[in-house]
Backbone of each chain as ProteinMPNN parsed JSONL, in Angstrom:
{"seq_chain_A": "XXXXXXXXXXXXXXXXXXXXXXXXXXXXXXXXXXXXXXXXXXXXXXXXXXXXXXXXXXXXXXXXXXXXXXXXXXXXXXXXXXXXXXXXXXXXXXXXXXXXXXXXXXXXXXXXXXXXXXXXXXXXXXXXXXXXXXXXXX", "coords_chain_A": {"N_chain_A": [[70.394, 166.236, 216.732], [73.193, 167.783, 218.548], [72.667, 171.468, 219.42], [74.816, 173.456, 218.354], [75.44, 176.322, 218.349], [74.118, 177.853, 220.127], [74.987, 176.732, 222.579], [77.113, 177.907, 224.495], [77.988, 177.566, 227.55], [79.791, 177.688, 229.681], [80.853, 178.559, 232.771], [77.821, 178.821, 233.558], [74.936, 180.013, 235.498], [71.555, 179.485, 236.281], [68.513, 181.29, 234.946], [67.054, 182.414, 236.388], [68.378, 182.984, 238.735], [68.95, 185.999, 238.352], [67.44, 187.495, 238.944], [67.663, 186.41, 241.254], [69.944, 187.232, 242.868], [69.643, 190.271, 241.964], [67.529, 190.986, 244.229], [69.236, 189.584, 246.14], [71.077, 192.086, 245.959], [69.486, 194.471, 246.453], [68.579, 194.142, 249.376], [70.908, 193.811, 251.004], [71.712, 196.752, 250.06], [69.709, 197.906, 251.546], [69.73, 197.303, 254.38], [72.112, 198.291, 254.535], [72.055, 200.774, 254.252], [70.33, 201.464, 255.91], [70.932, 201.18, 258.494], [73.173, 202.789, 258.407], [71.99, 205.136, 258.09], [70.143, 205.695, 259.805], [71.411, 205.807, 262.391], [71.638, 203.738, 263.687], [72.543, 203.012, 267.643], [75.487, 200.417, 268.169], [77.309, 197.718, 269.251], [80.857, 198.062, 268.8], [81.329, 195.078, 267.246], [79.157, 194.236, 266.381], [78.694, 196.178, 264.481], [80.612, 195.346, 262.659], [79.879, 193.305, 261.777], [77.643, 193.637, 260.301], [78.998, 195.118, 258.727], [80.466, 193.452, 257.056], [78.284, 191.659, 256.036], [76.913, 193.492, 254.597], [78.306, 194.039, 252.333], [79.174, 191.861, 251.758], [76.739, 190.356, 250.761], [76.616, 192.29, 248.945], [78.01, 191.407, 247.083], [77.409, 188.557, 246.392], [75.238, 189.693, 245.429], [76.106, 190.941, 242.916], [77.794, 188.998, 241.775], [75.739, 186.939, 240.976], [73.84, 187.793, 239.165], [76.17, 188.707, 237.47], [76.733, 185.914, 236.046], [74.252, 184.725, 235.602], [72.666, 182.772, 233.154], [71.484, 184.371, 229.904], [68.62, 184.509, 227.816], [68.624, 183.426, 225.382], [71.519, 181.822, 225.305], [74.006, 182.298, 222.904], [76.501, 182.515, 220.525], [77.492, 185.005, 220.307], [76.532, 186.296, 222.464], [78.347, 185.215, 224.185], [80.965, 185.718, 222.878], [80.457, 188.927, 223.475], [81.03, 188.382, 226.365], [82.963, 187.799, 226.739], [84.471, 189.405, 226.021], [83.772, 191.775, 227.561], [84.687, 190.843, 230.052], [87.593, 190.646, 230.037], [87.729, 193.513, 229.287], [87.327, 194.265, 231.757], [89.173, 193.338, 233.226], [91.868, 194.711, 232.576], [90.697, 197.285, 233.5], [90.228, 196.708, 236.583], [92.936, 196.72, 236.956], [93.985, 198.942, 236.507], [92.324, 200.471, 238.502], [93.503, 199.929, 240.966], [95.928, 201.007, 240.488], [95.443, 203.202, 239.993], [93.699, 204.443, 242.56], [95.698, 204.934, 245.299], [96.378, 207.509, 244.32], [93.83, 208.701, 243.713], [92.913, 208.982, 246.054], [95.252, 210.463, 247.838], [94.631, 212.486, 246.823], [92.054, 213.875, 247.574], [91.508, 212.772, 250.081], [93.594, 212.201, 252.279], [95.308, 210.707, 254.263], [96.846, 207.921, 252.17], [94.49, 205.007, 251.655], [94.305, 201.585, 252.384], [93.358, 199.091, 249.87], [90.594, 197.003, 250.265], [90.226, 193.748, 249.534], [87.371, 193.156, 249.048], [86.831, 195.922, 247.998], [87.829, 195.933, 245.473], [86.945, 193.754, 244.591], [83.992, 194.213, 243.69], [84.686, 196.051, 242.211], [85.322, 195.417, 240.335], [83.095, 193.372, 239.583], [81.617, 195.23, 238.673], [82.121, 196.703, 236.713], [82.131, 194.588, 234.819], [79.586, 194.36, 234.697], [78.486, 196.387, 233.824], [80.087, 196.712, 231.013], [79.492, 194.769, 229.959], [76.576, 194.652, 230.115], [76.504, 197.684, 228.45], [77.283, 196.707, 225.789], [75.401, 195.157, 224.949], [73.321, 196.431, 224.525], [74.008, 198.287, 223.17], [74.206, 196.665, 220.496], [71.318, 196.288, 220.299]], "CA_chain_A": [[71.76, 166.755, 216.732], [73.482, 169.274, 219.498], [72.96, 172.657, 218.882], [76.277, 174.425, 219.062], [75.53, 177.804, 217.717], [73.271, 178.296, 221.468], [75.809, 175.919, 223.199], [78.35, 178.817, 225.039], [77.881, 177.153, 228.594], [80.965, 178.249, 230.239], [80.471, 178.444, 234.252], [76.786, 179.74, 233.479], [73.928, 179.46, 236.663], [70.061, 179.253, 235.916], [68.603, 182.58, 234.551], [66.429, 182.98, 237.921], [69.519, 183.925, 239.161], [69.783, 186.948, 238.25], [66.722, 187.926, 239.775], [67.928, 186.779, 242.879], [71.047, 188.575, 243.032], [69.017, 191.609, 242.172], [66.917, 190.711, 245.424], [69.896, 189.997, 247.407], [71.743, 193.48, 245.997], [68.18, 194.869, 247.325], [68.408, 193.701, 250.717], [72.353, 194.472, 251.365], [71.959, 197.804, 249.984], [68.955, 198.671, 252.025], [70.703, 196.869, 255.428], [73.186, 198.95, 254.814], [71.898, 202.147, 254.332], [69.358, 201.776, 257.174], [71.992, 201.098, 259.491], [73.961, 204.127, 258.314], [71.36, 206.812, 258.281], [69.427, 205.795, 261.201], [72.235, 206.131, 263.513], [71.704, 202.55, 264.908], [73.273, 202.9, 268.524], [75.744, 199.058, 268.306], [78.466, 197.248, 269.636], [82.023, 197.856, 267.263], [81.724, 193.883, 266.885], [77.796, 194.097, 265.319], [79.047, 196.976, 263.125], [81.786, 194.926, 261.642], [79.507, 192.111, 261.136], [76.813, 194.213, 259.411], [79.676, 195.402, 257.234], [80.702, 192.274, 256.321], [76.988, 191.063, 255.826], [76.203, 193.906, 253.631], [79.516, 193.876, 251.264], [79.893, 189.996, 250.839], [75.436, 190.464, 250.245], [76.192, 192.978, 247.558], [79.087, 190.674, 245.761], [76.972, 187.717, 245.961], [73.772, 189.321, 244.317], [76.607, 191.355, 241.591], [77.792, 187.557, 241.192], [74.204, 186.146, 240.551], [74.058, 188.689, 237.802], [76.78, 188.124, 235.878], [76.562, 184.754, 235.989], [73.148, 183.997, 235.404], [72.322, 183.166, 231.488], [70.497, 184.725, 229.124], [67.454, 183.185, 227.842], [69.268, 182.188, 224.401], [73.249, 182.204, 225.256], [74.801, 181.955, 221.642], [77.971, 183.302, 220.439], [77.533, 186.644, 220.135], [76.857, 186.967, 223.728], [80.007, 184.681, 224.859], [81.697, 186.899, 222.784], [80.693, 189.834, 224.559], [80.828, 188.51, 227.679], [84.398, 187.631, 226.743], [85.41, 191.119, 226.096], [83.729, 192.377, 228.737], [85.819, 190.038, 230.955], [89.493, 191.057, 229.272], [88.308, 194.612, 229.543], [87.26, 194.486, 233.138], [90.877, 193.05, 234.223], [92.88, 195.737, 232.569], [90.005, 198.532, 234.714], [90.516, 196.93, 237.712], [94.663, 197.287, 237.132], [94.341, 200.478, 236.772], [91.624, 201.15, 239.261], [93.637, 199.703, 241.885], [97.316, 201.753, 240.551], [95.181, 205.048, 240.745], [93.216, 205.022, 243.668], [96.08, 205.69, 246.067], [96.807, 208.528, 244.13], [93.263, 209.318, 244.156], [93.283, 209.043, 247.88], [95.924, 211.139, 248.381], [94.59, 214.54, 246.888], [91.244, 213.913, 248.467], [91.362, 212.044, 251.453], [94.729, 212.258, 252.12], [96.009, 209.489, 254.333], [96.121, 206.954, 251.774], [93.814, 204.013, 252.406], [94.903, 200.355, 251.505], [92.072, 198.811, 249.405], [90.412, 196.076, 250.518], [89.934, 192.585, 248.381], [86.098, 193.503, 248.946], [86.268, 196.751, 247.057], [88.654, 195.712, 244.093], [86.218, 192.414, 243.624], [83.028, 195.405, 243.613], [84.776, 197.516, 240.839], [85.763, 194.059, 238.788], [81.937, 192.978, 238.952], [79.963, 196.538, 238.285], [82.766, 197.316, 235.693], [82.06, 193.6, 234.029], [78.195, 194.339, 234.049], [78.39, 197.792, 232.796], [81.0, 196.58, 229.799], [78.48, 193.419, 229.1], [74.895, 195.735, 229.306], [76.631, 198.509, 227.294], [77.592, 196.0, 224.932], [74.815, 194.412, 224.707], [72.22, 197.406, 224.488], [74.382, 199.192, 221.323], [73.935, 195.879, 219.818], [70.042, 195.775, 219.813]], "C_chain_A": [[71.89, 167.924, 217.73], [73.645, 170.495, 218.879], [74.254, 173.339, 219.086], [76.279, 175.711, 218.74], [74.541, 178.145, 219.139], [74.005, 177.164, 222.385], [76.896, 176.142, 224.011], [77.952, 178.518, 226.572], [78.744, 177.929, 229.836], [80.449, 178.085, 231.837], [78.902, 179.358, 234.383], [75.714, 179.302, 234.797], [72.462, 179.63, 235.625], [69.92, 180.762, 235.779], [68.101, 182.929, 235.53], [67.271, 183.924, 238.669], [69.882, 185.283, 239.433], [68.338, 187.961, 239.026], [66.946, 188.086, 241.518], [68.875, 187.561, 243.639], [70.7, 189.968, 242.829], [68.195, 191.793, 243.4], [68.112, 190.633, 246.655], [70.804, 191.146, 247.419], [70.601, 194.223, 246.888], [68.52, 195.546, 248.717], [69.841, 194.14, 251.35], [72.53, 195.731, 251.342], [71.0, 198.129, 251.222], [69.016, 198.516, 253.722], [71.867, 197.895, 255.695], [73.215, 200.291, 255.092], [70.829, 202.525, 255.22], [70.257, 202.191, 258.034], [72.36, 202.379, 259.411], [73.064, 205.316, 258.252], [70.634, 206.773, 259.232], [69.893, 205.99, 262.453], [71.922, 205.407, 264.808], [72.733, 202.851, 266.379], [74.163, 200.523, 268.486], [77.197, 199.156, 268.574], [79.729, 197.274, 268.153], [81.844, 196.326, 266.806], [80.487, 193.512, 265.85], [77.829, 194.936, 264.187], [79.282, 196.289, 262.369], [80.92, 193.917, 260.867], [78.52, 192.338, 259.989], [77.648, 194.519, 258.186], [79.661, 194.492, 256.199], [79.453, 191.716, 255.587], [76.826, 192.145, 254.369], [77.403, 193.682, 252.35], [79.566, 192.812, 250.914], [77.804, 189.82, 249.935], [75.486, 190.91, 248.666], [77.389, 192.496, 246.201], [78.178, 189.458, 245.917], [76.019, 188.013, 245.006], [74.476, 189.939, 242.861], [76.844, 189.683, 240.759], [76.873, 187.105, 240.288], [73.814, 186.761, 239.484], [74.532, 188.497, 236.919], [76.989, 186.789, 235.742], [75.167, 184.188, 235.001], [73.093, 184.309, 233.667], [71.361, 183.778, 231.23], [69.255, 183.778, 228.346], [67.99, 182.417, 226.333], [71.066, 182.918, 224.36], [73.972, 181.998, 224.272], [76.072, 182.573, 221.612], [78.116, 183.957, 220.702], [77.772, 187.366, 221.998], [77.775, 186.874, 224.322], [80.625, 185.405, 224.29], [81.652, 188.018, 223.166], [80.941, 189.707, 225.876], [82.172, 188.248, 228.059], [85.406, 189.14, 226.896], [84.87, 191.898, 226.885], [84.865, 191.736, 229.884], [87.418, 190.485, 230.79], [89.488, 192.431, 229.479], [88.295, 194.816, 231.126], [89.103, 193.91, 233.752], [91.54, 194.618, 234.088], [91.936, 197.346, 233.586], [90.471, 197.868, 235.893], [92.261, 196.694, 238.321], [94.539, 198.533, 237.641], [93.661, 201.096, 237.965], [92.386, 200.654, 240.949], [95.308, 200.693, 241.919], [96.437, 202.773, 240.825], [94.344, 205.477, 241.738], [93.729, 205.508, 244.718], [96.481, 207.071, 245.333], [95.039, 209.46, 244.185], [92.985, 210.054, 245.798], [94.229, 210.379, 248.366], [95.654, 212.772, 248.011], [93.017, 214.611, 246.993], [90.978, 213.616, 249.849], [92.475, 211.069, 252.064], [94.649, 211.545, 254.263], [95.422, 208.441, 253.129], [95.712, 205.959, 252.113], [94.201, 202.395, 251.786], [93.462, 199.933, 251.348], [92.121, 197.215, 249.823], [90.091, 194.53, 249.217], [88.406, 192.817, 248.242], [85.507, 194.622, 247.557], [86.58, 196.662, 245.55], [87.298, 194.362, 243.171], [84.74, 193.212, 243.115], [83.344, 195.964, 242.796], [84.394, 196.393, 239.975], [84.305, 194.048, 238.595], [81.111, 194.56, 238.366], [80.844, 196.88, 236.947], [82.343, 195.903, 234.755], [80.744, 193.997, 233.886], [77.668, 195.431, 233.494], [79.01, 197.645, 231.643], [79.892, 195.951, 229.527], [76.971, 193.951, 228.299], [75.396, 196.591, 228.069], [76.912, 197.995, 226.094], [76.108, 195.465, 223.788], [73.227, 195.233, 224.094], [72.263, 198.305, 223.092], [73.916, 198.358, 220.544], [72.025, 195.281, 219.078], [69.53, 196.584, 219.041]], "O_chain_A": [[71.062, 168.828, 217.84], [74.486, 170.719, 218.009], [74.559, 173.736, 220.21], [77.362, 176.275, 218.904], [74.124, 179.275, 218.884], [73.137, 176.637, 223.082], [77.642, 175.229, 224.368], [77.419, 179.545, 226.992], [78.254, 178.624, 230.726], [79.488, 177.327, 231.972], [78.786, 180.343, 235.112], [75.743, 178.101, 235.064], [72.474, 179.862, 234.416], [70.766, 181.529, 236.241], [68.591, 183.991, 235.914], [67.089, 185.072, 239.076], [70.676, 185.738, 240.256], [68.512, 189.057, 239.56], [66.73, 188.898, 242.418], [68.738, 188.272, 244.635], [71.335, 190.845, 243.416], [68.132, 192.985, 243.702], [68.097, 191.26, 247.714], [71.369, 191.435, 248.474], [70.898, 194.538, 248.04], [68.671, 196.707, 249.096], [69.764, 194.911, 252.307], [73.258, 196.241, 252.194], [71.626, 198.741, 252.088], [68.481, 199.385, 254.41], [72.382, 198.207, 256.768], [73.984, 200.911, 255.827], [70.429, 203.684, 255.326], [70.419, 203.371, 258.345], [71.947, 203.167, 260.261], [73.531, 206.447, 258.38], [70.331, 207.869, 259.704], [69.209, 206.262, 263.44], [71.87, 205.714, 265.999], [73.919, 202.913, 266.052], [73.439, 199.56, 268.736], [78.014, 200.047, 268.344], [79.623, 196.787, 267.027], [82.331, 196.231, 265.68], [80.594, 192.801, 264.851], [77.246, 194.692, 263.131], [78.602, 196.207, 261.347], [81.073, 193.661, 259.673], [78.433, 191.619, 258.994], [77.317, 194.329, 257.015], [79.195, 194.509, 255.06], [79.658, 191.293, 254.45], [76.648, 191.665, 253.25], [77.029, 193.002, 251.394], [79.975, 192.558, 249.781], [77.621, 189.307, 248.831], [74.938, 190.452, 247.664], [77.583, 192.907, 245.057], [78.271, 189.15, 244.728], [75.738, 187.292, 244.048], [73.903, 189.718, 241.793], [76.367, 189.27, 239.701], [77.071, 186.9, 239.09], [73.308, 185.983, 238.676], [74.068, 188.207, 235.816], [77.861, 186.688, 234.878], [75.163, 183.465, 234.005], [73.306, 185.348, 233.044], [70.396, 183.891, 231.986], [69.132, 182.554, 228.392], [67.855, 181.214, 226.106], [71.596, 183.875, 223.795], [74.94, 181.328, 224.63], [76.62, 183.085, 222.588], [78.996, 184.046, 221.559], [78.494, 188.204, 222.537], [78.295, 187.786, 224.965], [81.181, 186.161, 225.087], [82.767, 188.512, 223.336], [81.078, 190.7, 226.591], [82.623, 188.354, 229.199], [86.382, 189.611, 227.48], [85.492, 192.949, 227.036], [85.771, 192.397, 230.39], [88.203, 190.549, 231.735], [90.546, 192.985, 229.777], [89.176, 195.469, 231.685], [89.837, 194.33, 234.646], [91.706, 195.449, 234.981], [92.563, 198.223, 234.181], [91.342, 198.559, 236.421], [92.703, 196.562, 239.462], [94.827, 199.053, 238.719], [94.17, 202.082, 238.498], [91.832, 201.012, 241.988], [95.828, 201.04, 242.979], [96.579, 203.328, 241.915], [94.157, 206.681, 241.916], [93.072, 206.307, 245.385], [97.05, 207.814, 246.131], [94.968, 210.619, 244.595], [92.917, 211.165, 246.324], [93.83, 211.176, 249.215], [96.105, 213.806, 248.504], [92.593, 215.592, 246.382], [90.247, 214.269, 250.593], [92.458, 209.858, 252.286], [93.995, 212.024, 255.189], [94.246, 208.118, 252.967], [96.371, 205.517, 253.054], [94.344, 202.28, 250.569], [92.555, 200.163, 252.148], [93.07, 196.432, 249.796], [89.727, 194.739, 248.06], [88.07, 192.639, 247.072], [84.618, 194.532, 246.711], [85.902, 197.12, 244.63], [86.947, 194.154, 242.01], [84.316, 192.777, 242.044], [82.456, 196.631, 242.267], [83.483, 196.348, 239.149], [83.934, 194.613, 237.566], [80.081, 194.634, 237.696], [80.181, 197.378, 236.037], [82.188, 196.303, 233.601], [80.496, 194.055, 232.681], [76.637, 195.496, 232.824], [78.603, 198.501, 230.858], [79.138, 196.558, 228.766], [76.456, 193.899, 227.182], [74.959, 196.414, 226.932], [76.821, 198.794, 225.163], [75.904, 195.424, 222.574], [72.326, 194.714, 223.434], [71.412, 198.775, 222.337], [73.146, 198.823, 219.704], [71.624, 194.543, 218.178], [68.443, 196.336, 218.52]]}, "seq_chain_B": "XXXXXXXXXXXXXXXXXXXXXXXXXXXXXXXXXXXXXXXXXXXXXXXXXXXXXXXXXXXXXXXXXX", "coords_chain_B": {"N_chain_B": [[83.203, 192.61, 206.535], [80.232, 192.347, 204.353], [77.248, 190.945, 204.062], [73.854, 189.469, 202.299], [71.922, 189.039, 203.631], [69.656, 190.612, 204.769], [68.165, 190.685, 202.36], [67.964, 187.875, 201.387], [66.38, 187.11, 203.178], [64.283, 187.929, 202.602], [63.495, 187.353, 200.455], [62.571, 184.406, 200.868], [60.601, 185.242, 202.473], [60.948, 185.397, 205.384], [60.901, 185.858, 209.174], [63.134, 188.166, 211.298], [63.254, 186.535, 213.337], [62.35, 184.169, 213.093], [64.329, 183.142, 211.229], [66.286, 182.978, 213.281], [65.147, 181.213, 214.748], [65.462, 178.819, 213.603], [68.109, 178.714, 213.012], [69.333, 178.599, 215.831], [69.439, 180.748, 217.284], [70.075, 184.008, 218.734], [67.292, 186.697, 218.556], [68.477, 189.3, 218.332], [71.331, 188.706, 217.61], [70.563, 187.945, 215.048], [70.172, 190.141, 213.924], [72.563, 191.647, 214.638], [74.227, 190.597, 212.963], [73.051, 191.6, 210.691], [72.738, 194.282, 210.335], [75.623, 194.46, 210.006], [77.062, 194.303, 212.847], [78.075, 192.893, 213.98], [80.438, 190.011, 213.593], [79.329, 186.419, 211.855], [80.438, 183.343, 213.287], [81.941, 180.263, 211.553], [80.465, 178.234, 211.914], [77.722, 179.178, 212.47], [77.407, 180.714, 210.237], [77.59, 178.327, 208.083], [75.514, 177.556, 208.342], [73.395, 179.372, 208.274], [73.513, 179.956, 206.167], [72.554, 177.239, 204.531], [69.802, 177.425, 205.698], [69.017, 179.151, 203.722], [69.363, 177.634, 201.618], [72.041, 177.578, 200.088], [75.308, 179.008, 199.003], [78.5, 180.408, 201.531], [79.757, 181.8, 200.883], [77.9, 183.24, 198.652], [76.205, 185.203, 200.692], [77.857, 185.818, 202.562], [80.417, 188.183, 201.893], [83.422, 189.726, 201.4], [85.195, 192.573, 202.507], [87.328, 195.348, 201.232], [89.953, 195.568, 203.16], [89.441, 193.304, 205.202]], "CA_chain_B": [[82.373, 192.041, 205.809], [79.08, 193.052, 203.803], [76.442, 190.486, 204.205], [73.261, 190.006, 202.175], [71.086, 188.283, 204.564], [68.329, 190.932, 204.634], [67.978, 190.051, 201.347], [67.589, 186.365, 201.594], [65.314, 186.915, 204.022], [63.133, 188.694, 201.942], [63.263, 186.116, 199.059], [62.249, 183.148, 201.546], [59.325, 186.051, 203.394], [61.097, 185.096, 206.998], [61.277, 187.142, 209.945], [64.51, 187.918, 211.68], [62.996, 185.496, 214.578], [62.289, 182.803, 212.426], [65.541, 182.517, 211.447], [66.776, 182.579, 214.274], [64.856, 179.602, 215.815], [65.95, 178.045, 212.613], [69.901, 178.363, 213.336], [69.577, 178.914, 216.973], [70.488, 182.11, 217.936], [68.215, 185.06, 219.281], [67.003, 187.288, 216.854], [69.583, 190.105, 218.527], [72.196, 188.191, 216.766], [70.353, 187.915, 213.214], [69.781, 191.685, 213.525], [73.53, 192.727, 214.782], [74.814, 190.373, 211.474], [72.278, 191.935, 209.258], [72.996, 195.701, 210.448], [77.017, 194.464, 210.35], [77.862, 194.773, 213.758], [78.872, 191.334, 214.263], [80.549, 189.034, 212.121], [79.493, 185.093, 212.906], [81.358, 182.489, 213.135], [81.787, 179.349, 210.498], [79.546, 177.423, 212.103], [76.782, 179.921, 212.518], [77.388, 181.268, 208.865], [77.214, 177.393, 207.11], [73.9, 177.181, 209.27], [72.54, 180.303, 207.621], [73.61, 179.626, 204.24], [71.671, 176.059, 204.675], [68.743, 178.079, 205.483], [68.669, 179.756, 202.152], [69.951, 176.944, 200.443], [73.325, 178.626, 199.148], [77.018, 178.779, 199.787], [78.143, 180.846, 202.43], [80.574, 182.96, 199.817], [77.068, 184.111, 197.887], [75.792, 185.48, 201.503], [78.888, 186.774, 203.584], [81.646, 188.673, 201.124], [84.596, 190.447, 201.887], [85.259, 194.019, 201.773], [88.644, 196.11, 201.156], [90.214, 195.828, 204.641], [89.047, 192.118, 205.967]], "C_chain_B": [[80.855, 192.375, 205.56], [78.606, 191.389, 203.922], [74.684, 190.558, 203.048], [71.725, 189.015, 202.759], [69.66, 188.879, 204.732], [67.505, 190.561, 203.416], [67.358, 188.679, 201.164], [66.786, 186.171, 202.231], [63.921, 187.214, 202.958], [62.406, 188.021, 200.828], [61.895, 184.974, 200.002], [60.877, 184.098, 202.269], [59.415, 185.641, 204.796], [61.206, 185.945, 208.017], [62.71, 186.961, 210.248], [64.475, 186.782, 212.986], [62.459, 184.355, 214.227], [63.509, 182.191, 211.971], [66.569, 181.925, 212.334], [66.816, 181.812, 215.179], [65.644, 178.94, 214.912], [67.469, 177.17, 212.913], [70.265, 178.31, 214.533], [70.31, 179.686, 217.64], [69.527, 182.811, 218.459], [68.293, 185.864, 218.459], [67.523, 189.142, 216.952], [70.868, 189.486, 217.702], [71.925, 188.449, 215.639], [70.521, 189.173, 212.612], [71.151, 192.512, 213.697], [74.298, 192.099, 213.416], [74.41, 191.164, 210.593], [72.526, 193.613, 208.993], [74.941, 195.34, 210.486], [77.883, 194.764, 211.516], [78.414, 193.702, 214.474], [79.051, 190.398, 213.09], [80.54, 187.268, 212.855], [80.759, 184.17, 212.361], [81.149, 180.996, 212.021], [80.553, 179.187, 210.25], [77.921, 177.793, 211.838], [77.156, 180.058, 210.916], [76.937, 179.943, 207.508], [75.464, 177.251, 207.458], [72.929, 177.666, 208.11], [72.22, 180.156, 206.382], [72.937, 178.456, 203.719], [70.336, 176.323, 204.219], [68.424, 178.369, 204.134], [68.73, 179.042, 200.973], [70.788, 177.217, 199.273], [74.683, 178.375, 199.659], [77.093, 180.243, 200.743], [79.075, 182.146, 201.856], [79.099, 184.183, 199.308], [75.877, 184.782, 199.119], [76.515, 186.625, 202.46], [80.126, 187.412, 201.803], [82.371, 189.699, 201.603], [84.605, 191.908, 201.69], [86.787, 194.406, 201.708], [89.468, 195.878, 202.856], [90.147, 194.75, 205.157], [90.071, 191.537, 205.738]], "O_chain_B": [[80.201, 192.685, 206.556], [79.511, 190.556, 203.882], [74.242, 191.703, 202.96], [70.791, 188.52, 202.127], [68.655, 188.174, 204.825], [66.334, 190.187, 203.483], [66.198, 188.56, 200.771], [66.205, 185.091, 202.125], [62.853, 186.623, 202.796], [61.244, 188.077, 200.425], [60.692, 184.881, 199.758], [60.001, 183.32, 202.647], [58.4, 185.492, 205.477], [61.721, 187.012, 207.682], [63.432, 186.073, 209.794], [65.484, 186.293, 213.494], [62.099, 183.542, 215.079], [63.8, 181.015, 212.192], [67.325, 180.956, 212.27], [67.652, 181.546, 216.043], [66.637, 178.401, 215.399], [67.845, 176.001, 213.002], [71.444, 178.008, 214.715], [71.336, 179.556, 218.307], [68.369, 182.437, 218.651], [69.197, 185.91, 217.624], [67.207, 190.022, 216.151], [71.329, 190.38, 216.993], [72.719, 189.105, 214.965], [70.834, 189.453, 211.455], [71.257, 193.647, 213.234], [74.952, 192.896, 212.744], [75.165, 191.535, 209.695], [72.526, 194.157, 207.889], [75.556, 196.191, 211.128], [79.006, 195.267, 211.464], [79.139, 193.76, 215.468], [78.349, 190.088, 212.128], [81.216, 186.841, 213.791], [81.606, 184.257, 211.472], [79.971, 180.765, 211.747], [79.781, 179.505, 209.345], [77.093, 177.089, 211.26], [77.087, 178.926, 210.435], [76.326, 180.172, 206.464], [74.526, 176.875, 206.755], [72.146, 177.061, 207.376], [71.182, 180.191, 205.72], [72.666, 178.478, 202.519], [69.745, 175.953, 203.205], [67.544, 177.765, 203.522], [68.415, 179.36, 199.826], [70.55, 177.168, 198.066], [75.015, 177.64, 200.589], [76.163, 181.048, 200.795], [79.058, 183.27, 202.357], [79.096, 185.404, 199.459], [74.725, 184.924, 198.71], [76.125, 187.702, 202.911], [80.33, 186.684, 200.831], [81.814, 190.578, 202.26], [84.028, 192.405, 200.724], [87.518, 193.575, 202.249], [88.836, 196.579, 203.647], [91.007, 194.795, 206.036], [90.253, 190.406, 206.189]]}, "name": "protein", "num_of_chains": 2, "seq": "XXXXXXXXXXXXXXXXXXXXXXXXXXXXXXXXXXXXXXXXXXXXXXXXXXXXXXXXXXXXXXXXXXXXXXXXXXXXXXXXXXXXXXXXXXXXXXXXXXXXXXXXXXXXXXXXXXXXXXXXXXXXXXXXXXXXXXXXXXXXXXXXXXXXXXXXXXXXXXXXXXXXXXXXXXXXXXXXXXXXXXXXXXXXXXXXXXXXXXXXXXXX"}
């Protein structure tokens, strides 16, 4: 008979996963922050691409994270991983109404936010709701 | 809801990770029911009550407020 009490599937990847997305956060962060403190001499067009490389790097390996299952995915966790999900929307409402106002009484022109950084709050705010969830619970 | 699952355990001499292969859960689950910080669901709860060989009334009960 199918177990359904360890049966919460949902769009889940292999648990490896989450290793690798910790490998490719790694590698994006440390790309990125070479670049920027070594004071690479490069063309504006190899900048941009490094940007891009390291930012879409460090949403694929947040991805691979929250994605990847746990080694027994039952209810409990789909239910947290549910209300982590419902609370992360309403943070990244708000984190996207108050950043021009942050903006503006620090680093005043405000800056229009990119789809990069909004999809970066959503995932670190979904895997900080899910761990903290998940860490009170043990 | 009050629970008396540590209990039942204790009757039967199971761990909380024996049960939990039992009903298929991880034995973070058995332990956030048993400390009340999760309440399961039917399915999970007829499971348990199987286990013990009981209804699932003389296991899970209500409190003031539910």
């Amino acid at each position: 008979m199918e177990n359904k009490t360890n049966n919460y599937k949902g769009t889940r990847i292999h648990k490896h996963f989450k290793k690798m997305g910790i490998g490719i956060i790694l590698i994006a962060l440390i790309t990125g922050l070479s670049i920027k403190l070594m004071h690479i001499e490069m063309m504006p067009t190899h900048k941009a691409f490094f940007k891009v490389f390291t930012l879409n790097g460090f949403i694929l390996g947040l991805l691979f994270v929250a994605l990847a299952k746990e080694k027994v995915e039952d209810e409990m966790i789909a239910q947290m991983r549910s209300k982590a999900m419902s609370q992360t929307f309403i943070w990244a409402v708000l984190y996207v109404i108050l950043t021009p106002f942050v903006d503006l009484i620090f680093k005043d022109p405000i800056q229009n936010l990119t789809g990069q950084q909004v999809v970066i709050a959503m995932l670190f705010g979904y895997l900080l709701n899910y761990y903290s969830q998940k860490f009170s619970n043990k | 809801m009050k629970n008396t699952l540590k209990v039942e355990r204790a009757k039967l001499n199971i761990t909380q990770q024996d049960l939990a292969d039992k009903v298929g859960v991880s034995r973070q689950t058995i332990n956030s029911i048993e400390s009340e910080k999760y309440v399961p669901s039917t399915l999970l709860a007829i499971k348990i009550s199987e286990v013990f060989k009981t209804t699932v009334n003389e296991i899970f009960t209500l409190e003031n407020g539910d």
